[in-house]
N, C-alpha and C positions, 0 to 999 in steps of 0.2 A: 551491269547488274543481272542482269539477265538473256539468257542466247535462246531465238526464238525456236520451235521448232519448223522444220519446215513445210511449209504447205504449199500441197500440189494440185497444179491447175489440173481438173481432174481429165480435161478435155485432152491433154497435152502429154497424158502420162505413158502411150506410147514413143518414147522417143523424142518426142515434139515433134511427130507426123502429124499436119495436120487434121484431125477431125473432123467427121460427119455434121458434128454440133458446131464446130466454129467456121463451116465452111458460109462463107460470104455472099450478097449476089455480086452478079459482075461488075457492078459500078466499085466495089468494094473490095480492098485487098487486108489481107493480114499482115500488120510490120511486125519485127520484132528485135528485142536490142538487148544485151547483157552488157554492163559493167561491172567495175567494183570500186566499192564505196563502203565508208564504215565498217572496215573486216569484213566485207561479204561480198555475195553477188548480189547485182538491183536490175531486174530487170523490167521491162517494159513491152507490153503488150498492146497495140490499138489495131481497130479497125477503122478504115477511113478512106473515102472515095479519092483522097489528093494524096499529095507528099506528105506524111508526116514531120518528114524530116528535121523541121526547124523547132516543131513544138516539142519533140523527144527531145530535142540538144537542148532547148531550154529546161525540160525536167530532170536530165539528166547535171545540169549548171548548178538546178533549185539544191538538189541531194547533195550536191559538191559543195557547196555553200552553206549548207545545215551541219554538216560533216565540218567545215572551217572552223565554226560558230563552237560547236557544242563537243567535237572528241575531245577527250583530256589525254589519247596520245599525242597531240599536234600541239607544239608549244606555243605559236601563235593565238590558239583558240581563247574563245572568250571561258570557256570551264578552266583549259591550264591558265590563264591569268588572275582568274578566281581562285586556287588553291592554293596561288603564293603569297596572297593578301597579308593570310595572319590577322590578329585582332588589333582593333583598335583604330581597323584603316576600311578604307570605301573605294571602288571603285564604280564608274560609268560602263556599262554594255548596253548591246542592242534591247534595241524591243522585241528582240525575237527571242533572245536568251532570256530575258526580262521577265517575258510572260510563260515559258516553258517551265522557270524556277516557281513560276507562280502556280503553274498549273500543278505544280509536283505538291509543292506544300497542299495545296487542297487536296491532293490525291491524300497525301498523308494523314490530316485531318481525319477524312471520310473513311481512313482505313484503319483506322488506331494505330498510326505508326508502322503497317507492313509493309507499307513502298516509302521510303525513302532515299532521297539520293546524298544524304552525305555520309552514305552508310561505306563510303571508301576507306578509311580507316580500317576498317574491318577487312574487306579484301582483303587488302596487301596482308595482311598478317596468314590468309592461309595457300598452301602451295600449288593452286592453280596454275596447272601449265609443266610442272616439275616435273621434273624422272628422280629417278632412286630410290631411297629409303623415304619415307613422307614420314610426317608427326605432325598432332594439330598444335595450336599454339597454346601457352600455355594460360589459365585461366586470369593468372592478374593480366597480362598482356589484350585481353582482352578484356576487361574490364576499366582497365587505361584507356582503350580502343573506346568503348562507348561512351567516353564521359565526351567524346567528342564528336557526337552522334545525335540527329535530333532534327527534321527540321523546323521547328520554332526555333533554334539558335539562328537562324539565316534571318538578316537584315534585310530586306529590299523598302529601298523609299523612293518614292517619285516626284522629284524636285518640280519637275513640271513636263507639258506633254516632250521635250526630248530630252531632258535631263534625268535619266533612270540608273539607281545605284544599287549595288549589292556590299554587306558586309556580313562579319563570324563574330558573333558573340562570345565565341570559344575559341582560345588558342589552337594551332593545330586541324582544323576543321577542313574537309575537302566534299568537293562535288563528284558524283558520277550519271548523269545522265542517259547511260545506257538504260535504259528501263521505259527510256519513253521516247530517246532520239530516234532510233528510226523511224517509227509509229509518225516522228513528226516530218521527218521528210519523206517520206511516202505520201502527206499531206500535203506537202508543197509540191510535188511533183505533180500528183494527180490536179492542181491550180494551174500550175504551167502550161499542162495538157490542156487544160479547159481553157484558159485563157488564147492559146493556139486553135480554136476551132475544133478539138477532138470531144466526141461524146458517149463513146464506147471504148472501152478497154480495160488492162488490169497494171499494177506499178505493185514491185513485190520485193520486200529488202529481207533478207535472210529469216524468211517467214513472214512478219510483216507486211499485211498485204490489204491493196483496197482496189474493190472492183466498181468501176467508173458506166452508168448505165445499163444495157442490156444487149445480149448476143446480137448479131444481123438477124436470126430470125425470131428476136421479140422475147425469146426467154435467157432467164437469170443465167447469169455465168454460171459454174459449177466447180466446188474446188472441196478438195478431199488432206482430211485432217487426219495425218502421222500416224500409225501407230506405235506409242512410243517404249513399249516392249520386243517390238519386232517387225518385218515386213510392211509393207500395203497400208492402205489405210483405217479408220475405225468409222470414217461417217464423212456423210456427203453434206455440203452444205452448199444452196444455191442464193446467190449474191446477186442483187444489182443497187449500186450507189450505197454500198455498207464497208465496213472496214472488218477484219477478222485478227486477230494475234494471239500465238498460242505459247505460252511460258511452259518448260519440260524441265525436269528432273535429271537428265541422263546424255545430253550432246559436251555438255562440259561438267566433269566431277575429277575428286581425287580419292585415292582409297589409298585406307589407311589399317592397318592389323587385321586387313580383309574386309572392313566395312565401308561401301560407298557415303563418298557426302556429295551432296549436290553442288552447284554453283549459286545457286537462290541463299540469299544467307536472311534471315529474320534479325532487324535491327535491331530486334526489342531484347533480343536473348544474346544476339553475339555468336548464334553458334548458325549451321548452315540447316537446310529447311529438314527435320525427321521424316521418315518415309510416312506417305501420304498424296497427296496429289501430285499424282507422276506426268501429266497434262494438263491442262487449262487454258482452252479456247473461248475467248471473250468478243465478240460483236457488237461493233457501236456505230457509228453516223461520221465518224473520225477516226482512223488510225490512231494518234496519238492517243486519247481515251485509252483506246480497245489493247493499246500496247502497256500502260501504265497499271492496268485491274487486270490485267494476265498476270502482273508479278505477284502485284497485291493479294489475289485471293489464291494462288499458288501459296503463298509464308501464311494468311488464315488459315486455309486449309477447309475442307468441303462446305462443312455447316455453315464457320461464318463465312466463308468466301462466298455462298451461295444465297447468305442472308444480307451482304452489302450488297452483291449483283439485284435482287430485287427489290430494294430501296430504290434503285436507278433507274430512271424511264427512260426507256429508249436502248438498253444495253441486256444481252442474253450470255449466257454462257455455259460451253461443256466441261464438266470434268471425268477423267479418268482417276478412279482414286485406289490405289492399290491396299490392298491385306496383309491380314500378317503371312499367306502363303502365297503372297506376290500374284495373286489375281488381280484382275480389272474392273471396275463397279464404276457404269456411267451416272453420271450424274449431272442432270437439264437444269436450267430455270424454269419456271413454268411456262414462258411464251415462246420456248425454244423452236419447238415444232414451227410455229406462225412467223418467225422473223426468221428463217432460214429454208424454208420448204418453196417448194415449184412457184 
């Protein structure tokens, strides 16, 4: 649903030589580990006077495992077995899919319907990814599209503490969880970590990113958010034990008679997001959160995106909100300064 933008460890942004700010005392070294997982690269960052060794394999497992669970390109996953359902039928998943599907519907709730994940129907209909000639779809085809859109159509009932079921009210009806599955294994991963003895460092999936404690010498990590018109970054933001994810406009779109559309698509209309929040960096106590109200207040757009973000205790967030002559105009919650400063 959403492809985050990238955010850079700001300490690291030569090269990954390492830095004055991240250099360690002696008892202490810097590991560092790149995979890929979920379309992307997931990397890992700790500090740690032992081996890390075993606790990165385990959060790198967590991430592999969340990715099983929740991609709907893997036909095993608990999402592609949810999308063959059809109406009329239930199946059993985890409690881990269980409570993600849950966490989405309240996302939905809380957002009048701007993040939703059965908003797949709608994808596939526009040509992301295509070369050639492009054309958007046509209006009944998407309006066929949203009649299977919604989620208050999703079923979930909890027979008892392990018997947990999903079904579709709607023929036709599909999940996408991109909007919030990385946010969530970034969240398992930094568990892992923690459960392995590590209590500094940073786990960062294709943006998506949570910073675990504080530098070796006592201050906040430091990590610099895209600018997503051009070069370098737009703003420093300093982190310890917060989550940050920033939803853009511009790393995946299709143009069509010379007009960008973005990859954000608003469930509520069917069509992809109008120009407007070309950024949306959101800060919560959890990745997952902070990756779900990056889509969210992206498809609201400044006012209300910026009017659910301080309904929320505990959550800040930037946007960049572009004009009609394609300038930038930041845009804070009011405690932005205090949840993200030195």
């Amino acid at each position: 649903m959403t492809v985050r933008l990238k955010l850079l460890i700001a300490a690291l942004l030569a090269g990954g030589v390492l830095a004055a700010a991240l250099l360690a005392p002696a008892s202490s070294r810097r590991y560092c580990a790149t995979r890929a997982f979920m379309g992307t690269e997931v990397s890992i960052t700790v500090i740690s006077s032992r081996d890390p060794g075993p606790a990165m394999d385990a959060a790198f497992k967590a991430i592999e495992a969340a990715e099983g669970r929740l991609s709907r390109f893997k036909p095993d996953s608990d999402v592609s077995r949810i999308n063959r359902l059809g109406i009329g039928r239930s199946m059993d998943i985890s409690r881990e899919t269980f409570r993600i599907i849950e966490k989405s519907i309240a996302t939905s709730r809380i957002s009048d319907g701007a993040f939703d994940v059965t908003v797949l129907p709608l994808i596939k209909l526009y040509p992301y990814g295509k070369e050639g000639k492009l054309a958007l779809p046509e209006r009944g085809a998407i309006d066929e599209a949203k009649k299977r859109i919604g989620s208050d159509k999703i079923v979930l009932t909890a027979l008892d503490d392990k018997k947990l079921e999903i079904g579709f009210k709607v023929d036709g009806m599909e999940v996408d969880l991109g909007g919030i599955a990385k946010g969530y294994a970034v969240d398992t991963a930094i568990a892992a970590l923690r459960h392995g003895g590590i209590t500094s460092g940073i786990v960062e999936a294709g943006g998506d990113l949570y910073c675990m404690g504080r530098r070796p010498d006592g201050s906040k990590w430091t990590v610099a958010v895209r600018n997503p018109r051009g070069p370098g970054g737009v703003a420093t933001l300093c982190l310890a034990n917060l989550a940050v994810a920033t939803s853009g406009d511009y790393e995946r779109f299709f143009v069509v008679d010379g007009r960008r559309y973005s990859h954000i698509i608003d469930p509520r209309t069917g069509m992809p997001v109008a120009r407007g929040v070309a950024s949306a960096s959101v800060v919560a106590s959890d990745c997952e959160t902070a990756d779900a109200l990056a889509t969210a207040v992206s498809v609201l757009g400044a006012e209300k995106g910026m009017e659910l973000i301080e309904r929320l205790p505990g959550v800040e967030c930037m946007m960049l909100v572009e004009d009609a002559g394609g300038g930038l105009t930041e845009v804070r919650s009011s405690s932005w300064e205090g949840a993200v400063g030195p």
